[in-house]
N, C-alpha and C positions, 0 to 999 in steps of 0.2 A: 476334414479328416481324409476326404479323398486326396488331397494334395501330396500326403503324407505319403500314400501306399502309391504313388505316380512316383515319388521319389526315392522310393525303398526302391521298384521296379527298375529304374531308372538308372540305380546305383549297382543293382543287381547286373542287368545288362552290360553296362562299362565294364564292371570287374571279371565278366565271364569273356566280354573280348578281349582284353588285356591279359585274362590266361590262355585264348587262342593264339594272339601276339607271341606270348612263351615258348609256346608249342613249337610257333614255326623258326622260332629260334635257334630251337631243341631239336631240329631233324624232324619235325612234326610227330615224337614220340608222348599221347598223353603221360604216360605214366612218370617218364623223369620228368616232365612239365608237374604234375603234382607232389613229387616227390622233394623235386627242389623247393617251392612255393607254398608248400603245409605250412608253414607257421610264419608267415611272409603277413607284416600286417599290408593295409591299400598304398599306403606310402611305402613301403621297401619295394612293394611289386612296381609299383610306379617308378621307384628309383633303378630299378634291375632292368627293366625294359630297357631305359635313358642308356645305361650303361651298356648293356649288348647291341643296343643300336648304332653304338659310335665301334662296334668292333667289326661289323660286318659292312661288306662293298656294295652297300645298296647304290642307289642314283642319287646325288645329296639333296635336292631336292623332297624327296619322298622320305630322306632318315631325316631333314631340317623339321619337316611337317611334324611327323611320330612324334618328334621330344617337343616339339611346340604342343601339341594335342598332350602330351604327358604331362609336360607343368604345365597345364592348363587344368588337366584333373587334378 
């Protein structure tokens, strides 16, 4: 049963960094970060990331890694 609540935990954590990830997408604004993502199930958030990460000039290294880490989740 502990297993269980390690992986709710677990799952819980990911999905709260992946709306950090938003944020800083977003101008670092919480509010359109939740306002966009209200009814966002964990696979569209994960697809939205994949997707805004291929629009910004990060270092490609560091945006290969994110969508590698996002189809991963």
């Amino acid at each position: 049963m502990e297993q269980i609540g390690d992986i709710t935990v677990s799952f819980a954590l990911l999905e709260n960094t992946m709306q950090d990830i938003l944020a800083l997408f977003l101008g670092g604004n919480r509010r359109i970060q939740q306002i966009v993502t209200a009814e966002l199930s964990f696979k569209n958030l994960r697809i939205l990331i994949i997707s805004l990460s291929s629009e910004f000039n990060w270092d490609t290294p560091l945006k290969l890694e994110l969508q590698k880490i996002m189809k991963y989740a």
